[in-house]
Structure formats: structure tokens, C-alpha cells
C-alpha positions as CSV (number, residue, x, y, z in Angstrom):
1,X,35.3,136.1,219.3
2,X,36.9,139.6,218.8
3,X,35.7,142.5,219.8
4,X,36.4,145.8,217.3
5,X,36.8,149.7,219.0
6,X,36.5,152.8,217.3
7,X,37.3,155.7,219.0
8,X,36.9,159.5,218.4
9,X,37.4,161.6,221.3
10,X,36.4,165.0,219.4
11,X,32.9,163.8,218.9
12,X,30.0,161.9,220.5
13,X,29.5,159.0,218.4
14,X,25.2,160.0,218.9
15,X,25.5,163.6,217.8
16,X,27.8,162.1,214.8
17,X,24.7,160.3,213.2
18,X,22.1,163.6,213.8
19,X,19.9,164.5,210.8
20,X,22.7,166.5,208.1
21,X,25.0,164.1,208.9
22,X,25.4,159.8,208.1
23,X,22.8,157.8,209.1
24,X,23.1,155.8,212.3
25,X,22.5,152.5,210.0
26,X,25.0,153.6,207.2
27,X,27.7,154.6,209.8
28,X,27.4,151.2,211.7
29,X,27.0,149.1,208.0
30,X,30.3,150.9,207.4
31,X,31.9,150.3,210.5
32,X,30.8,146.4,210.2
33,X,32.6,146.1,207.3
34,X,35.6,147.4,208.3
35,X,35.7,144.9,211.2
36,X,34.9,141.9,209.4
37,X,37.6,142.9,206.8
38,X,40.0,142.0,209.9
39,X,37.8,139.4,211.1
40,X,37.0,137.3,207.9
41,X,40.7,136.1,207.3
42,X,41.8,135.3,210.6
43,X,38.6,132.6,210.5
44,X,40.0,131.4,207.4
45,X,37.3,133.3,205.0
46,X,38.8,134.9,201.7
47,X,37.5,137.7,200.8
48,X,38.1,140.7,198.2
49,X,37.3,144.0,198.6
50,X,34.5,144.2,195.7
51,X,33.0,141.5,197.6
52,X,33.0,143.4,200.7
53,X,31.6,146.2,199.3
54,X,28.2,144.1,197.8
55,X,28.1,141.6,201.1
56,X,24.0,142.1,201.9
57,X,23.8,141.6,205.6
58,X,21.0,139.2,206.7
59,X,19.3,138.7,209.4
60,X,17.6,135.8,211.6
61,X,14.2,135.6,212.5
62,X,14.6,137.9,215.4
63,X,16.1,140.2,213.5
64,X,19.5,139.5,214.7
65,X,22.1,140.2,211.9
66,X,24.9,138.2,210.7
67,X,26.4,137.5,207.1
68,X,26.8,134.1,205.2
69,X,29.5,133.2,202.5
70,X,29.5,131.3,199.7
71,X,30.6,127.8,199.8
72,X,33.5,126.4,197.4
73,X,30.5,125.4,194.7
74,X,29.4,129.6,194.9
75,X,25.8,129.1,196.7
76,X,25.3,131.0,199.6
77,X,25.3,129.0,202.8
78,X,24.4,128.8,206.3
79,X,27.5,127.0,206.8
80,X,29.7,129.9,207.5
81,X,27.9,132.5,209.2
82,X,29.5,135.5,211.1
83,X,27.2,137.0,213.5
84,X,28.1,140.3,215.1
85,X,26.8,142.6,217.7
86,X,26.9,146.6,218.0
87,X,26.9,149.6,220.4
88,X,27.8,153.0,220.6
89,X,28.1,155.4,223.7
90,X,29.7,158.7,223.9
91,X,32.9,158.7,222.0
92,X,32.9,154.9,221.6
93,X,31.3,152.6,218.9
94,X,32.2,148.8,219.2
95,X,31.4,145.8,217.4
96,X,31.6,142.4,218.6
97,X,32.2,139.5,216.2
98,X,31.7,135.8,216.6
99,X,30.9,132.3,214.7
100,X,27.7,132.2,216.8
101,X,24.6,134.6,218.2
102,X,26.1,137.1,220.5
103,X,24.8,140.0,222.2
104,X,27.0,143.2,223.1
105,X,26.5,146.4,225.2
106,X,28.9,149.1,225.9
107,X,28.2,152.2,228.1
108,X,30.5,155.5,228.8
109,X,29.4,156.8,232.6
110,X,27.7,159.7,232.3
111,X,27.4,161.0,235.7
112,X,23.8,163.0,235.4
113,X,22.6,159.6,235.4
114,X,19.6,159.1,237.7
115,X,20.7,155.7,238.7
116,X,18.8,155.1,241.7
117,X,15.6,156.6,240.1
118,X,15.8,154.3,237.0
119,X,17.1,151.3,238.8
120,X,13.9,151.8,241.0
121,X,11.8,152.4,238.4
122,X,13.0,149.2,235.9
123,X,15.3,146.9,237.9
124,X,14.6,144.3,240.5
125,X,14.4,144.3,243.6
126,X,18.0,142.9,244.1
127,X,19.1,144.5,241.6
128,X,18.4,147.8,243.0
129,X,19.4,146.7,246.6
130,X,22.8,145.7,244.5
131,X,23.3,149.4,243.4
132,X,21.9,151.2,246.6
133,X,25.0,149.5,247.9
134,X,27.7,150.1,244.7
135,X,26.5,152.7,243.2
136,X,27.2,154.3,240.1
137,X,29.9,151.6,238.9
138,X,27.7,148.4,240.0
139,X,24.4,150.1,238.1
140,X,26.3,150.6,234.3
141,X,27.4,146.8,235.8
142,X,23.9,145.7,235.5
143,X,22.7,147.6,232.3
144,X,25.1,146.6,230.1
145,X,24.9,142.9,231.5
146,X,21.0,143.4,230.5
147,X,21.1,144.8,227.2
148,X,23.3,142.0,226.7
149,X,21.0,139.7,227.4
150,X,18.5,141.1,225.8
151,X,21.1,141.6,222.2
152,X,21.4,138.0,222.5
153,X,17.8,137.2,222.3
154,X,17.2,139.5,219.7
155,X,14.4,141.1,221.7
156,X,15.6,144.7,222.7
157,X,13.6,146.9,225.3
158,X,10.6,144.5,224.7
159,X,12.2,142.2,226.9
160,X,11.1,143.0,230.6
161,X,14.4,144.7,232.3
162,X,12.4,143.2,235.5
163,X,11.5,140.0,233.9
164,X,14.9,138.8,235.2
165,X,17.9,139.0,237.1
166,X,21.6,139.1,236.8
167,X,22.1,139.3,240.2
168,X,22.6,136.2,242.4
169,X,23.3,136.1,246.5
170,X,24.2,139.9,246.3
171,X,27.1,139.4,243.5
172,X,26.7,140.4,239.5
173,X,26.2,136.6,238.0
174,X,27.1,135.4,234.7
175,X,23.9,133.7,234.5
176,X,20.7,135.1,233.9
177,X,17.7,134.0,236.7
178,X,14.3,134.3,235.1
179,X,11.7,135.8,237.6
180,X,8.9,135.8,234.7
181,X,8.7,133.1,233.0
182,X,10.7,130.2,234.6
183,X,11.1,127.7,231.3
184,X,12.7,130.5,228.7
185,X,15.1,128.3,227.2
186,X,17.8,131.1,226.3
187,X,18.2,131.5,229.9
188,X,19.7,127.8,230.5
189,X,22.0,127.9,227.6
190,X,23.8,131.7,227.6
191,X,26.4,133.5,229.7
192,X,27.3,137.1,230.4
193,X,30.5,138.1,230.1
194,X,31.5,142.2,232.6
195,X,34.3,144.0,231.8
196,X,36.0,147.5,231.8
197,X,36.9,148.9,228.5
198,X,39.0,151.4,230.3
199,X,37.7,153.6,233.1
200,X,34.8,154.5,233.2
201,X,33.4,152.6,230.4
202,X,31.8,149.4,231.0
203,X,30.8,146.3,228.6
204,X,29.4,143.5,228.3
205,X,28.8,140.0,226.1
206,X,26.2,137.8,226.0
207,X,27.0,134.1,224.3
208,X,25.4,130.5,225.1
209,X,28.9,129.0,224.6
210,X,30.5,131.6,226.9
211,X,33.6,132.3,225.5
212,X,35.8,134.8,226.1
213,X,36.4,137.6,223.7
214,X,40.0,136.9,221.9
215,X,41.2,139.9,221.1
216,X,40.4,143.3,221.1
217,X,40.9,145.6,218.4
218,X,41.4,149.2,217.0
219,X,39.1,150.5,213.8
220,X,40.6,153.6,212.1
């Protein structure tokens, strides 16, 4: 599992993909590919850079994306999938790659944030007694650890942000507690990974084996 950075500090990555300019989805396509042109060999995947440039990516029947390669006989296989997840915030735009379903949210602070308002307003209970008590820091904790989740499901904002918890006994958990609907499977069988890009920029992963992200990489 290893998570790719690109970084521009002269820019935010959102006004970078405004009408005039590349499209969000080209920008990110492009991006991807630059990744898994590092990513591909160190699983062991040969590929050229004609191939690159004609790999279609697909997608599950969530929607998630991934990309398949050919097998030794040339048919395309589910055998060797590469699934990936992106964000963008600010000046950062990451994409995390992995040989199973992952889910990955990254946030820059942004300190005009109404934190309290919209942890009121969408969180739980806990959750909002959580960031009463640790503020701006423990609220982009949550939010990344829930887009995560909800990355990983393939579900978005449709997913309830109340509909469960990633709180437990007043701490951040890696484990998601459904409040909703007790017997969602997903929650039994993924993890959440918290972590600091560097200050003030918090991330998150969301896998059901729970492995830790490898290595961490620079796009240029």
C-alpha cells in the first residue's frame, strides 16, 4: 500500500481544475497514472508506457475504480487488480494505491472552518462531545476518518455522516460503530488508519485488511 503526494504550493489544487483550465477528472486520470507508473513495477507488473497511456480505468459495482492487467495468455483479468483511492485539499492532491478496495481522505486545516456548527449539524453525539473537547485538530480527525469510511464503501456523502461512529469511550477508534443499521457487513471487516501528512494536514485510510501504508511518495 503506498500512498503518492503531489504538491504545489503556488496553487490550490480546487482553483487548478476551475472551468478554462483541466478538468478535475483529467487532472486526477493523469495524476493516477503517474502513480501507478511507480506503483506497477514494485508489485511485479510490467508495463510500457504506450500501455500506460491506453489503460481504461474500471470500476466496481459501486463505482469504486481500480485497473486490471492482462494475464500471461493477453485476456484481461480480475486477477491482478490495483485499486486506488484520491483526494485533493488546498495545495495537496494524493492518491493511495493498494491490491485491495481502499478508501482515502486528506484535508489541509482551513481555519474559517465552522467546526462546531457542522459537527453539530452532521456528527454524533460523541463525536461532537469529542471535538467540543479537541477542537479544531480532533474535528479534521474525524472527517477524514469518515470520508474514509465512506471511500471505502464506495458510497460518498449518501452514506449518513450520523449513521455511525468513529468514536469509541471518548478516543478516535480504528473501527467503525454502526448506530443505523447494526448488521452492515463493511463495518465488521475494515479499519481506519489517522495520520498527519505534516502539520496541519490530516489523512486518513480505510482498508478491511488494515494494513499500514508502505511508503509514501513524491509525484512531480
Amino acid at each position: 500500500m503506498y500512498l503518492y503526494l503531489y504538491k504545489n504550493e503556488a496553487i490550490n489544487i480546487k482553483s487548478q481544475l476551475e472551468p478554462g483550465r483541466e478538468k478535475q477528472s483529467d487532472f486526477s486520470e493523469r495524476m493516477v497514472k503517474k502513480a501507478l507508473r511507480d506503483y506497477a513495477p514494485r508489485k511485479g507488473i510490467a508495463i510500457t508506457e504506450e500501455e500506460l497511456k491506453s489503460l481504461i480505468i474500471l470500476r466496481d459495482e459501486k463505482g469504486k475504480p481500480y485497473f486490471a492487467f492482462s494475464d500471461s495468455a493477453g485476456r484481461q483479468s480480475e486477477k491482478f487488480p490495483i485499486h486506488y483511492s484520491v483526494s485533493h485539499s488546498g495545495s495537496f492532491w494524493g492518491c493511495l494505491m493498494a491490491q485491495e478496495p481502499v478508501g482515502f481522505d486528506m484535508e489541509e486545516f482551513r481555519d474559517k472552518v465552522n467546526h462546531i456548527k457542522i459537527a453539530k449539524r452532521y456528527f454524533t453525539e460523541e463525536e461532537y462531545q469529542y471535538i467540543l473537547k479537541m477542537g479544531l485538530e480532533g474535528f479534521f480527525d474525524i472527517w477524514v476518518s469518515k470520508e474514509a469510511y465512506v471511500k471505502f464503501l464506495g458510497l460518498g456523502l449518501s452514506k449518513g455522516l450520523d449513521s455511525f461512529s468513529v468514536i469509541k469511550d471518548g478516543k478516535l477508534s480504528p473501527f467503525v460503530r454502526m448506530l443505523k443499521n447494526e448488521d452492515e457487513p463493511e463495518a465488521q471487516l475494515s479499519r481506519i488508519e489517522t495520520y498527519s501528512i505534516q502539520h496541519g494536514v490530516k489523512a486518513a485510510h480505510c482498508s478491511g485488511s488494515g494494513k499500514a501504508i508502505e511508503s509514501i511518495l513524491t509525484i512531480v
